[in-house]
Every structure is written in structure tokens, then in C-alpha cells.
N, C-alpha and C positions, 0 to 999 in steps of 0.2 A: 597494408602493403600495396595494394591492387591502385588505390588514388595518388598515391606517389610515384609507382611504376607508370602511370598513365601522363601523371604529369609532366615526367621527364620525357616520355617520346612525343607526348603534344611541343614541348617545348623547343625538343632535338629537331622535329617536323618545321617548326613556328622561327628556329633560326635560321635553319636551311632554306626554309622559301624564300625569307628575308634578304639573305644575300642572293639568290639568284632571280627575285625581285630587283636589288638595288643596283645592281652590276651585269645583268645578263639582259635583261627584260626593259631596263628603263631607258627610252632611244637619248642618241646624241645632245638633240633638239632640248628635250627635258631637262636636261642633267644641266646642259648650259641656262639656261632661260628661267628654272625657274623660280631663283631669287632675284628677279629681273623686279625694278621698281620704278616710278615716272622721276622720280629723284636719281636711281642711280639703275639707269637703262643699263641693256645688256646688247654687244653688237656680236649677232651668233655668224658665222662665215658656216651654208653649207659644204661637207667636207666631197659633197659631187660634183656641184657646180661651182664651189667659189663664190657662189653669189654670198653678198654680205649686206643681212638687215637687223633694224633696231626695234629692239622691245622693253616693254614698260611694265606696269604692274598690273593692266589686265591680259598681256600675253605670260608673264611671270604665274600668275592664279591659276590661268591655265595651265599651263604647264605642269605647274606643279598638281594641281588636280587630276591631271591625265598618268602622272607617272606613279602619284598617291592610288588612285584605282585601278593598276595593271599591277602594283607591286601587292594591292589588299588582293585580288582575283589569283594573283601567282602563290598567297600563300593558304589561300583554298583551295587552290585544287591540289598542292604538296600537303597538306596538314589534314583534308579530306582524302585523299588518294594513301597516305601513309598513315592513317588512323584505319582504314578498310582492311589494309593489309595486314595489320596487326591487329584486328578483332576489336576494334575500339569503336563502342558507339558514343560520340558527342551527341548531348543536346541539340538540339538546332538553335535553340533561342539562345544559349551560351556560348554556342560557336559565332552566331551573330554577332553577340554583342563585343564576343572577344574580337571580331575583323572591326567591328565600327571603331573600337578604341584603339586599334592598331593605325586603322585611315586616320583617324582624328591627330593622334599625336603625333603623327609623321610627316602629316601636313603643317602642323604645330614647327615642327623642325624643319624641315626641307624647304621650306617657305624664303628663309634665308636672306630676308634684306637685311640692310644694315642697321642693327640696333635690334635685330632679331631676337628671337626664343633664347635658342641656345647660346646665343652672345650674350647678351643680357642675364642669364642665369651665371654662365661662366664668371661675369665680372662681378655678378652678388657673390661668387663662391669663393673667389679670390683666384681665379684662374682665366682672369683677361691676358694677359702676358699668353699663357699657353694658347688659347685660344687662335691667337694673332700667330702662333710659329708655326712657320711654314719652312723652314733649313734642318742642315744637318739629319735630312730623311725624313722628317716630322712634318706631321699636318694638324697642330693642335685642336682645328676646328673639326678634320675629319672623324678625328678619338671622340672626342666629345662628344659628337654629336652619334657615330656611334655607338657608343654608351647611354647614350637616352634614349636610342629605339632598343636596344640590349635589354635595359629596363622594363620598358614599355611592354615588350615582346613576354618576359616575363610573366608580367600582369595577368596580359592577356590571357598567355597560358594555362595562368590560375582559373581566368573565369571560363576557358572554356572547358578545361573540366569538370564545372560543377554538373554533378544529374550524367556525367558520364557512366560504363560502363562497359565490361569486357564481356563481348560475346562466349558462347559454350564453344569449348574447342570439341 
């Protein structure tokens, strides 16, 4: 009971940063920028100045690297911070490894040129058409794609419970 109790609030900890990594935490700049590619630039307007410039696929890598390591950092200090509170000791090394695989695959995803990860798999899976809808309130790529950090997050979860452990109340 104790590694399934543990897993599920690693997990409840590992969604919750997730989103307020992807949505609270990741600035304007990022979000626009960074499936920015020399093929298919991205023209960001800041929303202070107005000013309006163009980026390519090493301001895109950036970006996405930058918002890839504030969103892995936001879900250590919620998954570190909310395992303390409830008596949970993680491994260190399985909490690492589970952040490294969470930066890897999100970068895997979020990367987002054209012909991407998650497009790419979409259209092996038979779900290019979704992928592409963006009406009637729907963002097919947005589901998708969260659905594969869902996943991922998962994973993660799993491994960093290994060698865990509930402190004596």
C-alpha cells in the first residue's frame, strides 16, 4: 500500500507543477518563440513595447530550453516541497532522473516545428486531422500534446519513487 500511496501524491505533486510550469511560470517570449524555425520563423510583437522581431531555430532552441528548465525547476520545488509535507522521502538519484526525463521529453514536445514530435506521431496514429483542429473550441494539437507530457509525467512518477520512503510519523 505505502508505494502506491506515495505514487499517487508524487504524481498529484508531478501534475500540479506541470501545469503551473506550463501556464503560470513559462513567460510570453517562450510560449510564442519556441517552435520558431529558420524555415518557418516566428514574428513575436512585445506585448510592452510593440516592438516587433523575427526568430529562427536558434532563438526557437532557446526558448524552448529556457521554458523546458523553469517548468523542470517549478516541478522540484512543488514535488520536493509537497513530498516534505507529507513525510515522503525520494531518492535523490530517482528524483533526478525522473526531472531529467520529464526536461527531455518536454523538450521532445514543446520544440514544435513543423513536422514535429507530436505531429509526426499524431499522423503515424491516425490522428493528423485532430491534430490540425483548431474550431468549434478545440485545439487538437494542444490535447495531444498534453497527453504526452500526461504520460511522460506519469513515467516519471514511477521512477521517482523507486528507493522512496515514508518518514515515522
Amino acid at each position: 500500500m505505502h508505494r502506491s500511496a506515495v505514487f499517487a501524491a508524487v504524481l498529484g505533486l508531478t501534475r500540479a507543477a506541470s501545469a503551473i510550469g506550463d501556464f503560470w511560470v513559462q513567460n510570453d517570449w517562450c510560449a510564442r518563440v519556441k517552435g520558431a524555425s529558420d524555415d518557418a520563423p516566428v514574428t513575436y510583437e512585445n506585448p510592452a513595447t510593440g516592438e516587433k522581431t523575427t526568430h529562427g531555430t536558434t532563438d526557437g532552441r532557446k526558448a524552448c530550453l529556457h521554458h523546458c528548465l523553469t517548468y523542470t525547476a517549478t516541478q522540484a520545488v512543488v514535488v520536493g516541497a509537497g513530498a516534505r509535507v507529507l513525510g515522503i522521502r525520494l531518492h535523490p538519484g530517482a528524483a533526478a532522473a525522473a526531472l531529467a526525463l520529464s526536461l527531455g521529453t518536454h523538450y521532445a514536445a514543446d520544440r514544435r516545428v513543423p513536422g514535429g514530435l507530436v505531429e509526426t506521431l499524431a499522423k503515424k496514429a491516425g490522428k493528423g486531422s485532430f491534430f490540425g483542429l483548431a474550431d468549434h473550441g478545440m485545439n487538437g494539437a494542444f490535447h495531444l500534446d498534453s497527453t504526452w507530457h500526461h504520460g511522460w509525467e506519469t513515467v516519471a512518477a514511477l521512477i521517482a519513487t523507486t528507493g522512496s520512503r515514508l518518514e515515522q510519523q
